[in-house]
C-alpha positions as CSV (number, residue, x, y, z in Angstrom):
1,X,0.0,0.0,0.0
2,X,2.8,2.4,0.6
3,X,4.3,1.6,-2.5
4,X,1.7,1.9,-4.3
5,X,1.0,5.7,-2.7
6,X,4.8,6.4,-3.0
7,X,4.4,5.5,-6.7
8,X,1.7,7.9,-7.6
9,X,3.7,10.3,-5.5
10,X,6.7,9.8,-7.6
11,X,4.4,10.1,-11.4
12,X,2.6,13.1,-10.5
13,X,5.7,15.4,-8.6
14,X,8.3,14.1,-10.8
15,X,9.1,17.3,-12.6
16,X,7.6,19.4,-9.6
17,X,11.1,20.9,-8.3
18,X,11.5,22.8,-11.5
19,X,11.3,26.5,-11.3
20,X,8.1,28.2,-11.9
21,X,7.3,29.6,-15.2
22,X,11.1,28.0,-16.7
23,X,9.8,28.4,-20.0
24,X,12.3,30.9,-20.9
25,X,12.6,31.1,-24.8
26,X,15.0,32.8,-26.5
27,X,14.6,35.8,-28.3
28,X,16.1,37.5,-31.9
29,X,15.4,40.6,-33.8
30,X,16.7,41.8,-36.4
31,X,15.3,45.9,-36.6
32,X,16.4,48.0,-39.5
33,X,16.8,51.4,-38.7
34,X,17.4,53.2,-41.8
35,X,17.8,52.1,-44.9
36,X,20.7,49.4,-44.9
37,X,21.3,50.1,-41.2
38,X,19.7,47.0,-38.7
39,X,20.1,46.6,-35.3
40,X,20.6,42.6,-34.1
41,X,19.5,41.8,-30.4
42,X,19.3,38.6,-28.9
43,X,19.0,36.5,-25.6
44,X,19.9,32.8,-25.5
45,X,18.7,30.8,-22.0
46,X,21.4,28.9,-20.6
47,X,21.2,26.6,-17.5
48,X,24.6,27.7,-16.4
49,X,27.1,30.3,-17.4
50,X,29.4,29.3,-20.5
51,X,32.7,27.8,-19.8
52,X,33.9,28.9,-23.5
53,X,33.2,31.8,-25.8
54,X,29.5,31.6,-27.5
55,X,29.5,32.5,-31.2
56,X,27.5,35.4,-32.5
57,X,24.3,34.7,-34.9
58,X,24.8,33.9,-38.3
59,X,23.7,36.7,-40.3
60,X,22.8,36.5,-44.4
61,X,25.5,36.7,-46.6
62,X,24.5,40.6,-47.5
63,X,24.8,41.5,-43.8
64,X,27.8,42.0,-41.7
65,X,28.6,43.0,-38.4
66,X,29.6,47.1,-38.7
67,X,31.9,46.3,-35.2
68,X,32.3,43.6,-32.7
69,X,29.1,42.5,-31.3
70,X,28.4,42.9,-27.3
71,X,27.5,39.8,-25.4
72,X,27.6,38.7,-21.6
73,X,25.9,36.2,-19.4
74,X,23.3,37.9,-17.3
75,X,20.3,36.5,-15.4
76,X,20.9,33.2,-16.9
77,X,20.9,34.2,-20.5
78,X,23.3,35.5,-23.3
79,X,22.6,38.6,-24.1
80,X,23.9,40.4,-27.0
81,X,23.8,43.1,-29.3
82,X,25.5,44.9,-32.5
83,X,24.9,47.0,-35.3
84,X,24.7,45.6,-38.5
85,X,25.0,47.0,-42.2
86,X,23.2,44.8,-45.0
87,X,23.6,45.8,-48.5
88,X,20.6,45.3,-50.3
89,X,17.3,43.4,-48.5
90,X,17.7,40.2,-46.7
91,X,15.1,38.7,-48.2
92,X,16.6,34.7,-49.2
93,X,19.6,35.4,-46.8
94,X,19.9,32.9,-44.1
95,X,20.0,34.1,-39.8
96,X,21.4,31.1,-37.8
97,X,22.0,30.7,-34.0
98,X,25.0,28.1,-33.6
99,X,25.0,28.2,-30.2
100,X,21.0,26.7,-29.9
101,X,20.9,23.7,-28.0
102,X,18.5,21.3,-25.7
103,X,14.9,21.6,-26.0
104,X,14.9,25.4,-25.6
105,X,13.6,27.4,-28.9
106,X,14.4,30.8,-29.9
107,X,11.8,33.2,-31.5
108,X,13.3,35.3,-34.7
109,X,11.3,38.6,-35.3
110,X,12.4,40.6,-38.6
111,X,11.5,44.1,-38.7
112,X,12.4,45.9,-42.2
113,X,11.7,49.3,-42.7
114,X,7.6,49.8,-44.0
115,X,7.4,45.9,-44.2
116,X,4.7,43.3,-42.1
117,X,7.5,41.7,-38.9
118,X,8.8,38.5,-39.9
119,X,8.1,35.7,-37.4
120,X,10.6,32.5,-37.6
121,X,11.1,29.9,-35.1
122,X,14.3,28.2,-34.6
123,X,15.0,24.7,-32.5
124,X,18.3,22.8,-31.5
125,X,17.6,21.0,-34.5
126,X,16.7,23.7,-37.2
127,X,19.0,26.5,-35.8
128,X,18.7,28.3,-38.9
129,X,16.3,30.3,-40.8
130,X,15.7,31.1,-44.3
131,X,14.1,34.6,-44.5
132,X,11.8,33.8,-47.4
133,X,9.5,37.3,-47.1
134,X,6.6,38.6,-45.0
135,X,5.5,35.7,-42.8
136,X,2.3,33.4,-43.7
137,X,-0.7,33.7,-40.9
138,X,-0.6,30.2,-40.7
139,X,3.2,30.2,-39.7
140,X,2.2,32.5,-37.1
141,X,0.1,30.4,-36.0
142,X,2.2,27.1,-35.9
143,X,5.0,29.0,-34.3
144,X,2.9,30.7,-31.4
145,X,0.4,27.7,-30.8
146,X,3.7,25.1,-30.1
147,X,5.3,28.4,-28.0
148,X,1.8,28.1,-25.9
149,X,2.0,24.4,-25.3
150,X,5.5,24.4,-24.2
151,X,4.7,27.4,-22.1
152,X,1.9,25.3,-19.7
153,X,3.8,22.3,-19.9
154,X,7.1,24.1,-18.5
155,X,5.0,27.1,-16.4
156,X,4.9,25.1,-13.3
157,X,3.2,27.7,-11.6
158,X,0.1,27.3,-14.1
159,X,0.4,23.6,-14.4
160,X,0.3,22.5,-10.7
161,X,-2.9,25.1,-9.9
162,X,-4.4,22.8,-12.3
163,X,-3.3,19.6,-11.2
164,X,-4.7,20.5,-7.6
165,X,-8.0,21.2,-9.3
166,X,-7.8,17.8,-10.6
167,X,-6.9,16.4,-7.1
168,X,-9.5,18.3,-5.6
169,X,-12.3,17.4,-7.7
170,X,-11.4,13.8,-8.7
171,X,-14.3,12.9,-11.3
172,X,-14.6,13.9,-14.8
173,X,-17.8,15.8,-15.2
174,X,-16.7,18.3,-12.3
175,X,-13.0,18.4,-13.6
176,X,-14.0,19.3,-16.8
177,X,-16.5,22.0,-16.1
178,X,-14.0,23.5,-13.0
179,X,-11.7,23.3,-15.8
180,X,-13.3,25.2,-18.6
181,X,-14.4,27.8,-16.2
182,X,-10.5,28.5,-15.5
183,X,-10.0,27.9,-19.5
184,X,-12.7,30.9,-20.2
185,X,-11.2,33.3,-17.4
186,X,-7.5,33.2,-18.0
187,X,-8.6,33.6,-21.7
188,X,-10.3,36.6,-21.2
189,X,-7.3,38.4,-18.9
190,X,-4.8,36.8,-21.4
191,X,-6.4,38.8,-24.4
192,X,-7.5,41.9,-22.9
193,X,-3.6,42.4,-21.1
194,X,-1.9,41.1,-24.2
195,X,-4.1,43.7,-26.4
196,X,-3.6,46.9,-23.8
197,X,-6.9,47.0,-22.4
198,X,-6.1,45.7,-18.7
199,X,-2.6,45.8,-16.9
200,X,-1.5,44.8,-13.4
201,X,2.0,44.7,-12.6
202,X,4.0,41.1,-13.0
203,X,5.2,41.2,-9.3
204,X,1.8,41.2,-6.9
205,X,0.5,39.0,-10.1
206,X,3.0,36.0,-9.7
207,X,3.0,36.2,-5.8
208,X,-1.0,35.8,-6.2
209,X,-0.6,32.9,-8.3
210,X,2.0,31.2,-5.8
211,X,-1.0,31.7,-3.2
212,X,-3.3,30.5,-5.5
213,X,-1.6,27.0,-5.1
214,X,-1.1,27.6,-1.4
215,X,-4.9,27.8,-1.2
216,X,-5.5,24.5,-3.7
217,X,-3.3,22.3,-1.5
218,X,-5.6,23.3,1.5
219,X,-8.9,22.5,0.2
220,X,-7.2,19.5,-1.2
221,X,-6.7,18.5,2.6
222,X,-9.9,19.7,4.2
223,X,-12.0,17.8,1.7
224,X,-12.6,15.1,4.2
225,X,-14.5,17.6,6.9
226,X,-17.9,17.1,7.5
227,X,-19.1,20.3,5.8
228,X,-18.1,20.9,2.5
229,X,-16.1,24.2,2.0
230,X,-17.3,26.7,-0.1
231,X,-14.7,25.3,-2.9
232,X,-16.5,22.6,-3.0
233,X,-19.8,23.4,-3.4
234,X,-19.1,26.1,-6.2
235,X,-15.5,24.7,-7.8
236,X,-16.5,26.3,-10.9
237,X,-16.4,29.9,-9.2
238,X,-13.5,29.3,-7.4
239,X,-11.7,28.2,-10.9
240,X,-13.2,31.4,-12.6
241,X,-12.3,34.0,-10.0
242,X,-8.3,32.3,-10.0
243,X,-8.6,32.1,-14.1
244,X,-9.2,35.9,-14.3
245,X,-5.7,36.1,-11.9
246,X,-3.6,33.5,-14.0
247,X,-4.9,35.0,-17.4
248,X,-2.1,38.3,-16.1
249,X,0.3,35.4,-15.8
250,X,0.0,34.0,-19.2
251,X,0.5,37.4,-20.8
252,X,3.1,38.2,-18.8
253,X,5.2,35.5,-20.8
254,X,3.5,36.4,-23.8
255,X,4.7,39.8,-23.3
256,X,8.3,38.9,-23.0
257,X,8.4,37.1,-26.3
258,X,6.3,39.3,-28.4
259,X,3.2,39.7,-30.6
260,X,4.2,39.9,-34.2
261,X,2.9,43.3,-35.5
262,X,0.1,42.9,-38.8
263,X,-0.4,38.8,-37.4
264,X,-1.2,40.8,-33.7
265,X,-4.9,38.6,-33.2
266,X,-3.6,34.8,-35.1
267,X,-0.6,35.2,-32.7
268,X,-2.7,35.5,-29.4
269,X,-5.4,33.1,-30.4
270,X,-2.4,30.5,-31.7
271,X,-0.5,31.1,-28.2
272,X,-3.9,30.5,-26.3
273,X,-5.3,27.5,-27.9
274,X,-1.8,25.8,-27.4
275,X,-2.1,26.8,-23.7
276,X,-5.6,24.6,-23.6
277,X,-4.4,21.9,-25.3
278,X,-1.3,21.7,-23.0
279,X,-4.0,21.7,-20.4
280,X,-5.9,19.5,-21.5
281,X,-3.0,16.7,-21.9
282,X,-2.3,17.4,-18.2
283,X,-5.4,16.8,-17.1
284,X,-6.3,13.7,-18.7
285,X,-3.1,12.5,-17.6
286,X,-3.7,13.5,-14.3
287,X,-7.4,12.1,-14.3
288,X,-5.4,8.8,-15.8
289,X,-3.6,8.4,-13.2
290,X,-6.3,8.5,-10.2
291,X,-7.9,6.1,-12.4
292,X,-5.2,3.5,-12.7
293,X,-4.0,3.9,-8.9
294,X,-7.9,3.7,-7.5
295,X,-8.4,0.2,-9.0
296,X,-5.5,-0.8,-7.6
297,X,-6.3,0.4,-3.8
298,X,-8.3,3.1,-2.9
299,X,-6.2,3.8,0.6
300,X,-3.3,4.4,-1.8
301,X,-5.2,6.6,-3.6
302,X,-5.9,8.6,-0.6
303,X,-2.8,8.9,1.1
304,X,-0.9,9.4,-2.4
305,X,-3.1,12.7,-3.0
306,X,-2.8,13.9,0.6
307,X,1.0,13.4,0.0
308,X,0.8,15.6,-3.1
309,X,-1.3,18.1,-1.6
310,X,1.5,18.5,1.6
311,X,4.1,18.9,-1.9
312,X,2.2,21.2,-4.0
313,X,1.4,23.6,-0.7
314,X,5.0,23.7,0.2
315,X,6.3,24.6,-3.0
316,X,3.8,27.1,-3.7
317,X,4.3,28.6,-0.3
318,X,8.0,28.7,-1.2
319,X,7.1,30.7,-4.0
320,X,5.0,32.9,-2.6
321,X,8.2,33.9,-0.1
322,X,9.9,33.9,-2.9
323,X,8.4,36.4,-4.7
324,X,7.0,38.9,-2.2
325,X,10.7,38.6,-0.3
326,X,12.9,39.0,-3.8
C-alpha cells in the first residue's frame, strides 16, 4: 500500500522541483533602422554560465557585423547586441543561432523598414532560418500555438494550480467544467492584457498565483470535513475568480516574447489555444492516473493525494516567499 502511494507520489511530482514559469525562450530581432542600417538583439537561455566563448548569430550573406558585437551572461541568459550594415534586403539570406541547443527554442522577429515583422522559429535541431519574405498567418500560427503548449507544460506555476483542481475534484464531469471555467477566465485576462486593455504589474500578479496554489493544497486537505467548503460546493467559481488572476500570468510570458505586428490577433489566439491543449493533456493525464491507482487500492489513492497536496502547498508557499521577499 505504501508503495503503491509512494508511486503515484513519484508520477505526479516528478518534474515538480523545476522552477516556476522556466519556460524561458530565447529571443532574436533583427530591426532595421534606416535604410541598410539594422540593429541585431538577442538572448539565448542557458542553465549555467558558459565555460567557452559563445559564437554570435549567423547573419545572411549581405549582412555584416559594422563592429564587434556585445555579449555577456546575465540573469541566466546571453545577451547580446550589434549593429549591422546589410547591403541590399535580406530577403533569401539565411540568420542562424549556432549556439541553440537542448529543448529550448528561440523566437526570430524581422522588422524591415515599412514591411509586415517576420516571425521565424528556430530549434536545436533547425538552428537556422531562411528569410523567405513577410510571414504566412498560418506560420504565425504554428510558431505561437507550439510556444503556448510548451509554455503550460514548462510554467509550473500554471500547471500545478491545475493539477490540484484535478486532485481536488477527482471525477470527470466536475474536472471538466472546473476546468473550462479557468479555461474561459484566463482567456479573457490573457487577451484583454496582451491587447492593452487591462494591466496589473508582474510582481503582486506571480505572488497571487504562488498563493493560488497555497490555497488548492488546503482545500485539497480539508476535503474530508464534515461540511463541504465553499470550494466545493461552487468549484467552478473558485476556478473562474483564479482564471481571471492566472490569465495576467500567461501574458506576462507572452509579453516577453512578443506579438508579431500585422499577425497581432492569429498570434494570441495560436498562443492560447496551445495553452488549452497543453491543459488539456495534463489533465487527462492526471485524471489517468487517479484512475489506474484507485483500481489498484483506494487507501493508496488517498494517502498518495494527501501526500501531493502537503508537496504542491509547500512549493507554492515557497514561491510565494519567494516572490514577495525577492
Amino acid at each position: 500500500m505504501r508503495a503503491l502511494a509512494a508511486l503515484f507520489l513519484m508520477l505526479l511530482w516528478m518534474p515538480g522541483t523545476a522552477s516556476a514559469d522556466e519556460l524561458r525562450p530565447g529571443y532574436l530581432e533583427m530591426s532595421e533602422q534606416r535604410a541598410g542600417d539594422w540593429r541585431i538583439a538577442w538572448k539565448l537561455p542557458l542553465a549555467q554560465p558558459p565555460t567557452s566563448a559563445i559564437p554570435v548569430p549567423t547573419l545572411p550573406r549581405s549582412c555584416r557585423y559594422r563592429e564587434e558585437p556585445q555579449q555577456g551572461f546575465v540573469g541566466g541568459a546571453i545577451i547580446g547586441s550589434g549593429q549591422v550594415s546589410c547591403a541590399g534586403g535580406v530577403t533569401g539570406g539565411t540568420v542562424t543561432v549556432p549556439a541553440l541547443s537542448g529543448p529550448g527554442d528561440m523566437l526570430v522577429r524581422l522588422a524591415p523598414l515599412d514591411q509586415p515583422v517576420q516571425v521565424h522559429r528556430l530549434t536545436a535541431a533547425t538552428p537556422a532560418a531562411t528569410v523567405t519574405g513577410p510571414a504566412s498567418t498560418w506560420q504565425v500560427l504554428q510558431s505561437y500555438f507550439v510556444i503556448g503548449v510548451e509554455h503550460i507544460l514548462a510554467g509550473w506555476d500554471h500547471l500545478l494550480f491545475v493539477i490540484a483542481l484535478v486532485l481536488l475534484l477527482r471525477t470527470p464531469r466536475a474536472v471538466v467544467v472546473a476546468a473550462t471555467a479557468f479555461t474561459l477566465a484566463h482567456s479573457v485576462t490573457l487577451a484583454a492584457a496582451a491587447l492593452g486593455f487591462l494591466s496589473m504589474p508582474q510582481k503582486p500578479v506571480e505572488a497571487l498565483i504562488a498563493l493560488s496554489i497555497v490555497f488548492m493544497a488546503v482545500e485539497i486537505l480539508r476535503k474530508s470535513r464534515t461540511v463541504p467548503s465553499l470550494t466545493l460546493r461552487f468549484p467552478w467559481v473558485i476556478a473562474l475568480l483564479f482564471g481571471l488572476l492566472h490569465g495576467f500570468g500567461f501574458a506576462g510570458a507572452l509579453s516577453a516574447i512578443g506579438l508579431p505586428e500585422g499577425d497581432i490577433v492569429p498570434a494570441l489566439l495560436a498562443f492560447n489555444i496551445g495553452v488549452e491543449a497543453g491543459q488539456i493533456l495534463v489533465v487527462f493525464a492526471v485524471l489517468g492516473l487517479l484512475a489506474a491507482v484507485r483500481r489498484l487500492s483506494q487507501p493508496a489513492l488517498q494517502t498518495g493525494i494527501r501526500l501531493a497536496s502537503y508537496a504542491i502547498g509547500i512549493t507554492g508557499a515557497y514561491w510565494l516567499l519567494d516572490r514577495i521577499l525577492v
